[in-house]
N, C-alpha and C positions, 0 to 999 in steps of 0.2 A: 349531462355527461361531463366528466371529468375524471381528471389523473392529479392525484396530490404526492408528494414524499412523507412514507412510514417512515424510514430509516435508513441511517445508514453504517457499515459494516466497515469501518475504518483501514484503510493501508496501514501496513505495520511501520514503524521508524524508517527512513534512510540510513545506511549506515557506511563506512568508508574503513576498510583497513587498515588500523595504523592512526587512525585517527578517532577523537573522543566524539561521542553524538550526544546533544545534551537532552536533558528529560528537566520538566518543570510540574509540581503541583500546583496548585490555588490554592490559601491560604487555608481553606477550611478541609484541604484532602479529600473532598470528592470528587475531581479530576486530574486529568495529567495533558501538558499542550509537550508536542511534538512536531517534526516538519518533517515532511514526505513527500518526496518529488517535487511539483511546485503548490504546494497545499500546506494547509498549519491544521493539524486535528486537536480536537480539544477533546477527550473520550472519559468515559464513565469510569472510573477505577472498581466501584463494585460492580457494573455491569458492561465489559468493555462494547458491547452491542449498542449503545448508545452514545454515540456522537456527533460532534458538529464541526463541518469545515467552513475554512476559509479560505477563498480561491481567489483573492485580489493578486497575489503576487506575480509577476510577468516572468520571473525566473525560477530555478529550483532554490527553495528556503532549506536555511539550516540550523536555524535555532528560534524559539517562541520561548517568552515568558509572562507570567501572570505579573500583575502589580500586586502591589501590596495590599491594594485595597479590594480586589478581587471582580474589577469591575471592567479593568482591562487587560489587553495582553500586547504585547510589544514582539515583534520577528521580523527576523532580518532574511535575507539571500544573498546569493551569488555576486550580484550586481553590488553591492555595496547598499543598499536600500533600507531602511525602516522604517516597519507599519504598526502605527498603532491605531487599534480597534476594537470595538465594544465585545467584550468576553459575554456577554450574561443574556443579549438580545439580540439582534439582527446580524449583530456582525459588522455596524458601521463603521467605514475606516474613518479614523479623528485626524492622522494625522500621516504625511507619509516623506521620507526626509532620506535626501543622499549623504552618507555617513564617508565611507570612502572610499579606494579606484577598486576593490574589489571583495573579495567573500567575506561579510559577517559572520564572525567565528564564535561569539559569546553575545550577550545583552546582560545591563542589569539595573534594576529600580534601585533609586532611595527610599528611604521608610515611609517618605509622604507622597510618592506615586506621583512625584512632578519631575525629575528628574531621569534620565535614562543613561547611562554611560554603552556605547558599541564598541567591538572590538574589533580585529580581523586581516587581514591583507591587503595594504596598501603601498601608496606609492609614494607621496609623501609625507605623510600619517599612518598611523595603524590602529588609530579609535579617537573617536570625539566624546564629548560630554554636552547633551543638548534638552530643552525642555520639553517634557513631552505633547505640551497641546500647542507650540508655537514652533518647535524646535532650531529656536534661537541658541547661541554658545552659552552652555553655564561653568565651562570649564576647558583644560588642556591636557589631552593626554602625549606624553610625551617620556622619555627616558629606554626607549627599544630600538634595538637596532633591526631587526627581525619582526615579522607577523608575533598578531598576538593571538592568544589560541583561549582564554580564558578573564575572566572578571568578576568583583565582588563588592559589593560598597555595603559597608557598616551600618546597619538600619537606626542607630540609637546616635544622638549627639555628644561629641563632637562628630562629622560626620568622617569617614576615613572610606576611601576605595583604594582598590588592589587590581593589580594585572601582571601577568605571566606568559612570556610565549618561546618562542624559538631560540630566542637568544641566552634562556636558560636562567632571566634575569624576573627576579619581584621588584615591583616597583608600586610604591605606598604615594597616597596623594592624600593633602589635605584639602579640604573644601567646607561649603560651598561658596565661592567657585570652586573647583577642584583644581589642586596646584602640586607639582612635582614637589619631593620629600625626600625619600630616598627611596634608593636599591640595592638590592643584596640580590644577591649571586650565590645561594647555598645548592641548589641542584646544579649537577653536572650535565644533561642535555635539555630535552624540551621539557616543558612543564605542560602540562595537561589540564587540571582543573586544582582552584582553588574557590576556599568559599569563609565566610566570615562565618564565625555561630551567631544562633539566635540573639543572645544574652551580650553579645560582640566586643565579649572577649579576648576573642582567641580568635585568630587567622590561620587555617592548613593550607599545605598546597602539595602536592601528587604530580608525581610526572613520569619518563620515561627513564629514567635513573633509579625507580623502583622504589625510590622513598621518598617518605613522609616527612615533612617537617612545619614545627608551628611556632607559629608569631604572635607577640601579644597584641592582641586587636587594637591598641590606642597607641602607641606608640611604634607599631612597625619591629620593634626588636628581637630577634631568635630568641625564642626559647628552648626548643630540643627537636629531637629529630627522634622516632618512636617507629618501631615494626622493621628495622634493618635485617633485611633478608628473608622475610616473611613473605613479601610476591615475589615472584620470579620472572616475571614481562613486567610490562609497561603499565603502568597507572594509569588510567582514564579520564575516574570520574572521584568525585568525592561530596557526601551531603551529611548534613549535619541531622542530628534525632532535635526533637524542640526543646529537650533539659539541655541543651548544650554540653551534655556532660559526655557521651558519645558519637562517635561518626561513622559513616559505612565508606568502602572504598570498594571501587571495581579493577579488574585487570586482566590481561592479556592473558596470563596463566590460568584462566577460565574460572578465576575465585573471586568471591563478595565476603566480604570481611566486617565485621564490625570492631570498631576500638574505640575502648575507654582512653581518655585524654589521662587521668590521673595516676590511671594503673600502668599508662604507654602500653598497653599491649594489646593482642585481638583479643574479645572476649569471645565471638563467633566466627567461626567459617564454613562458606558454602562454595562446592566446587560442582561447574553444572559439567554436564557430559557425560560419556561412560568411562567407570574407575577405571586409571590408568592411563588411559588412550587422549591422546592430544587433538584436538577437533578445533582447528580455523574456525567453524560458524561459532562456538561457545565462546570463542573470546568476551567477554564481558566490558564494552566499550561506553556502559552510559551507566550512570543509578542516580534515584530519587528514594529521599525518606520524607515521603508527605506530610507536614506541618496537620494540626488541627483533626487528626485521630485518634484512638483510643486502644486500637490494637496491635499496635509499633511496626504498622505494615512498608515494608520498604520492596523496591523494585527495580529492579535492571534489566538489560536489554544485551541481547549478545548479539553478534556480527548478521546473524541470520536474519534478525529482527524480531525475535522473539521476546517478549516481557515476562519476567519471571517471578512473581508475588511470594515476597518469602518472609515469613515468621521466625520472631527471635523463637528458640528452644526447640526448633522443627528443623531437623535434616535437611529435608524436600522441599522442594515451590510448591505452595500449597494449588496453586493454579499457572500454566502456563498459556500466556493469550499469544496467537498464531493468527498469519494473513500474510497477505502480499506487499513485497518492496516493489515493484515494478509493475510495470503497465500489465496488466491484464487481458488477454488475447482473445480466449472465448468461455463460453460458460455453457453447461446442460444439466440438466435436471436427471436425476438417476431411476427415478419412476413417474408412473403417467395418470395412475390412478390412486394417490393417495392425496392426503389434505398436506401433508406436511413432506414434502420428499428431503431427497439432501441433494444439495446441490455440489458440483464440482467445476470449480473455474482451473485455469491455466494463463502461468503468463511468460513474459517472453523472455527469464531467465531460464526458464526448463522447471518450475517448479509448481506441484499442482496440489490443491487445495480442498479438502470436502467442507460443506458449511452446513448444519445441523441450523433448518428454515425455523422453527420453535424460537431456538436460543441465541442465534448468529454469532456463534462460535463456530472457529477454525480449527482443521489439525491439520497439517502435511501429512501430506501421504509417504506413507514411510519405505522404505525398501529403495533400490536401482534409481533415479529417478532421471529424468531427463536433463540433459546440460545444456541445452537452448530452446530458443524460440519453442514453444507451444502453437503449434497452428491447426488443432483440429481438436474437439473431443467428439463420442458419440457411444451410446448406451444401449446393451440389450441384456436380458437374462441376467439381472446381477450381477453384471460387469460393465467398467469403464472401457472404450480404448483410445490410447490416444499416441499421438502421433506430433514430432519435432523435429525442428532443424538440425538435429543429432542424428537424422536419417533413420530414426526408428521408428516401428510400432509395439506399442506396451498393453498390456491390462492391466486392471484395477479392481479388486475385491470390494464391491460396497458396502458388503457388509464390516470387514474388519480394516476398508481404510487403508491396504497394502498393495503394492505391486504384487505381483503375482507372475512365476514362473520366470522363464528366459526373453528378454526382448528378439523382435522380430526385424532385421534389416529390410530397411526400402530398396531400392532399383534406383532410386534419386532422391533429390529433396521435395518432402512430400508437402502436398497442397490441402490436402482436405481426407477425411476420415467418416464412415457411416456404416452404417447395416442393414442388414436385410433376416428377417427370422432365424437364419441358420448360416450366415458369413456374415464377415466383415470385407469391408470393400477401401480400399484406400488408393487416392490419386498421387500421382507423381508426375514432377516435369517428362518425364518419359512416359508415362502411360496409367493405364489402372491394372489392378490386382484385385482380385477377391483370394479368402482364405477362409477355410474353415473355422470356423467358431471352438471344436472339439479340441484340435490339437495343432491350429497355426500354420499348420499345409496351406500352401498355394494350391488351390484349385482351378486357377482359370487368367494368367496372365499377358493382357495387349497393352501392345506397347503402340504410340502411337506417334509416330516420327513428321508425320503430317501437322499436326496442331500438339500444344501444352497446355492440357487440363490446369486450370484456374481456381474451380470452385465445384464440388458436389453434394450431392444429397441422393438419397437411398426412401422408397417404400418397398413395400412388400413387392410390387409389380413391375417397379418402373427404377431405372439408377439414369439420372440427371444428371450431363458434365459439362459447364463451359469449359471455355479455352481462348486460349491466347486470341485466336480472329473473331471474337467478340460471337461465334457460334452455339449453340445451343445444341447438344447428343441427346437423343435417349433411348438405353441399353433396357433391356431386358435384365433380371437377376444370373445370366450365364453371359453378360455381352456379347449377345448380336443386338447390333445395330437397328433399328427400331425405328427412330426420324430424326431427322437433322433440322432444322430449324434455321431461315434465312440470317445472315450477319446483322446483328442488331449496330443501330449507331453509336454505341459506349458499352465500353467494358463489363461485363456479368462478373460482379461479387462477392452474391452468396445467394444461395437456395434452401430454399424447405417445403419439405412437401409436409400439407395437412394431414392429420389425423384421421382417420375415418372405421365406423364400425363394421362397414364391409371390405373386404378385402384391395379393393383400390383406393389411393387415396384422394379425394375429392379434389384437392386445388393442391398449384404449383407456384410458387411465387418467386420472384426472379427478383434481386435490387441492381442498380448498377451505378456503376461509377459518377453519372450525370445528377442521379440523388431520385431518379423514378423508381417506381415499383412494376409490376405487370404481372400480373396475377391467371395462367392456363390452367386446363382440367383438364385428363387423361380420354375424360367420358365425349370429346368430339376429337380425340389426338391430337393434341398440345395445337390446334391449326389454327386459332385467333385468342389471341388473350380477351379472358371474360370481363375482368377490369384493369383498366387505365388510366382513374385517376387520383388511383395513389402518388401523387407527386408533386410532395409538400418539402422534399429532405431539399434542401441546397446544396448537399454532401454527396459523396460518397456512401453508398446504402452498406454499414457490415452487419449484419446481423438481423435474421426475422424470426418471428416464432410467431406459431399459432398457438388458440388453445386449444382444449379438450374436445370440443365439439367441432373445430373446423369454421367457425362465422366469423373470427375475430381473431386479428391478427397486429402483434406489436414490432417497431423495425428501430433501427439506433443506427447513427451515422456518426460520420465525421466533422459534424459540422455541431458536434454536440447536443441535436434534436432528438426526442423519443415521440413517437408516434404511434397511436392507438388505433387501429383500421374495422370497417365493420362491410362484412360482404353483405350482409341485406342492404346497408347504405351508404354504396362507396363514396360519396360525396362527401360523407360528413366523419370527422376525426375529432381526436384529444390530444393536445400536447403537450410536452413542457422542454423547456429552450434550458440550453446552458447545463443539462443532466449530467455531464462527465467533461470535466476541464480537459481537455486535449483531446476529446472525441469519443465517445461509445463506440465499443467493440463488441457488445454481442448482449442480448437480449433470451429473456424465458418467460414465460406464460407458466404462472402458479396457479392452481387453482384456490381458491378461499371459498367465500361463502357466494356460491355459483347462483344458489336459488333464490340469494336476495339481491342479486345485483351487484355483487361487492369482490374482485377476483385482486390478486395481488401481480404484478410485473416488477422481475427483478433485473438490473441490468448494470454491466461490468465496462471500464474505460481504461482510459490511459492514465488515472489518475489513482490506479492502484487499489482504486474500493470498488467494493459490493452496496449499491443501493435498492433500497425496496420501494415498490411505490402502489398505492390502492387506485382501481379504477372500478367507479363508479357508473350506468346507465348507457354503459355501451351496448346495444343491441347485437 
């Protein structure tokens, strides 16, 4: 018996308003590292369905970069903190170093991968210059009055770095050691990003003043200022193509730019969104033109967190990669009997997601969509419905991926969402509701001023509701009242009822707060739980599923732990520890290859991903 990790389905960027989010290749452009929540993903540029984290960091990170040598990666966070750690194998940290009193806002190597220079918000500093397997001083940064938001160190000898931030000020250092030079003062507000070329040349730098201006890479001195009046917002990002002879820029006014250094001018421009119309998520806050390719594929990131893969002489992003910034609330599977379903997660900015199991690609679902907390999905008949802190209930087209029709107001903030063949049934602090399936009528609403539904679950025969006094209901599909179930000693969860190919469903499973499981059957009335020693979680139990058959059942807590259960052998489990940095929130039972022993279990965290994982020899 065993549970291994297939894959995992990476969180999209972090991204901040107003501020630049940085994106890095590997020198040979088949990946991209990125920092999301408190995680550094390292993800497949041709295939973003493959990648790999790293979850050392104890705070939220906000910038990772590849060495030169491509062997490691350097990321900072919040805290002031840098880690460096093996890119290519396990992910060992080598080395890990307090830089200064607060956010690492930029990192960047020297050509020989020994050096690191950090930048950021500080209190008496605002970046060091340190080694990177010792991270002793190799230098001073110094000459800001203000955070610094950006940095760049010259790969070729003599060696030269750069930095830029608040105070509107460039500041050139010779090294090694690295030593104050000078500063100029050519942009009028914050500067954003700058970056040496390849061939290190020539120094640009971008900011919120809307222009461009370049320095000659050896000497620090202006040379011209190029594309005036060309963005219209604020500058973000800027990378260079590997002839050094062109660079891309990102910007606020929701355009990606390419520009010839020679000609000063854009040779290309890419405006995302729809023509005309000004869209917050499109802002364009990051871009990378990945080194060590052959198809001049360059990338940027808008506010949503979306990646946009676009080609020089091509209009359109020839591909846009989609996912989640944010914690992830729950997940369900949109059918029951196929090999390959689509899945749909939600998470707790209001924004929800289908994932095509094949390819582990995302799309947002498009149409109305919800403005907070996701706290419920649940599926029938080719449709989604789901339910948020926005007090509504919604549908969802699975086949084309869209909201569908007018949202449906709750009675309160709702707790949990299900169905039953022919309604949908959703709980609120105030009570439950069913509603027709056809056309969204309330058909049947109690309110329940006595207790506040917690957690539900729906079969064909039976609807399951804790509540606030740690009670156990169960309603009939017209709620009447059915059994009540003695005060358990810890709070009920989450529920699911098994599968079954007769019309009741076999087993009830309950998680609760204490991190037990307890597992009832309809067929003696819920009167003694059939097993009880499911109680491995240390956590908080959010999340259960069964599979297709009903023997086997998988649970995800708080406490990080994934758990494989087998009712012929409740004694015996699978686990694996540490599945979702800041806890799993919810679990799905995929079927794969059933009849050789080999099913797949997919499960969603706080940590903004979808992970897949194979479980072998469970009975």
């Amino acid at each position: 018996m065993s549970i291994k990790a297939e894959s995992i389905w990476a969180a999209s960027p972090s991204t901040t308003r107003g501020q630049p989010t940085q994106l890095a290749a590997d020198p040979k452009g088949k990946r991209i590292a990125y920092a999301s929540n408190k995680s550094i993903f390292l993800r497949s540029i041709d295939d973003p369905s493959l990648s790999t984290q790293y979850t050392s960091h104890t705070t939220s990170t906000t910038v990772a970069r590849f060495s030169p040598s491509g062997y490691y990666c350097a990321s900072g966070d919040v805290s002031g903190t840098v880690r460096v750690w093996d890119c290519t194998g396990s992910g060992t940290t080598k080395g890990e170093y307090h830089i200064i009193g607060g956010r690492i806002n930029d990192l960047a190597w020297d050509g020989d991968s020994q050096r690191i220079i950090a930048v950021g918000v500080g209190k008496e500093k605002f970046g060091h210059c340190i080694t990177a397997d010792s991270g002793n001083s190799v230098g001073e940064i110094s000459g800001h009055t203000s955070q610094i938001n950006c940095v760049s160190i010259r790969q070729q000898r003599p060696l030269r770095a750069a930095t830029a931030g608040d105070d509107s000020s460039t500041v050139f250092y010779h090294g090694a050691p690295f030593k104050f030079n000078t500063s100029l003062k050519r942009h009028q507000r914050y500067v954003y990003g700058l970056a040496f070329s390849p061939d290190g040349s020539t120094l640009v730098s971008v900011g919120a003043d809307r222009k461009i201006f370049l320095y000659d890479g050896k000497t620090g001195e202006g040379k011209a200022e190029i594309g005036e009046g060309q963005h219209t917002g604020s500058i973000f990002g800027v990378s260079w193509a590997k002839d050094s002879k062109r660079f891309v820029t990102c910007s606020a006014d929701q355009k990606v730019k390419i520009w010839d250094v020679e000609a000063g001018k854009a040779v290309q421009s890419w405006r995302m969104g729809e023509e005309g119309a000004v869209s917050i998520p499109d802002h364009q806050v990051g871009v990378v033109w990945p080194a060590g390719r052959s198809d001049g594929l360059i990338i940027s990131l808008n506010l949503a967190g979306d990646l946009n893969y676009l080609s020089e002489g091509v209009a359109k992003p020839s591909r846009i990669v989609q996912g989640h910034q944010k914690n992830i609330t729950t997940v369900i599977s949109s059918t029951s009997d196929t090999s390959s379903p689509t899945l749909f997660t939600g998470s707790s900015d209001g924004r929800i997601c289908s994932w095509d199991t094949p390819s582990g690609t995302a799309n947002t679902i498009d149409g109305a969509a919800h403005t907070n907390y996701i706290c419920g999905l649940s599926s029938a008949h080719g449709r989604i419905y789901s339910v948020g802190w926005d007090d509504t209930l919604r549908g969802i087209d699975t086949a084309s991926s869209t909201f569908i029709g007018s949202h449906t107001k709750t009675d309160g903030q709702p707790r949990g969402v299900a169905t039953t063949p022919t309604s949908t049934v959703t709980a609120t602090h105030k009570g439950i509701t069913i509603l027709s399936q056809k056309d969204a009528s309330v058909t049947k609403n109690l309110l329940t001023p006595s207790f506040s539904p917690t957690a539900m679950a729906a079969s064909e025969t039976h609807i399951a509701v804790a509540s606030d006094d740690n009670i156990l209901r169960i309603f009939s599909p017209t709620l009447s009242l059915l059994k009540t179930l003695p005060a358990f000693p810890s709070a009920i969860t989450c529920l699911s009822f098994s599968p079954s190919k007769s019309k009741a469903a076999e087993y009830l499973a309950l998680g609760f707060s204490s991190g037990k499981i307890l597992v009832f059957t309809p067929s003696n009335d819920f009167e003694e739980p059939v097993i009880t020693r499911w109680s491995a979680h240390t956590g908080c139990v959010k999340g259960i599923a069964w599979d297709q058959e009903g023997k086997r059942a998988v649970s995800g807590g708080l406490d990080t732990n994934i758990f494989v259960w087998s009712v012929k052998k409740p004694g015996e489990r699978v686990s694996v520890s540490a599945a979702h940095k800041e806890g799993v929130n919810g679990v799905v039972w995929l079927d794969g290859e059933g009849g050789k022993g080999r099913e797949r279990v997919v499960s969603v965290g706080g940590d903004g991903c979808v992970k897949n994982w194979v479980v072998e020899g469970v009975e």
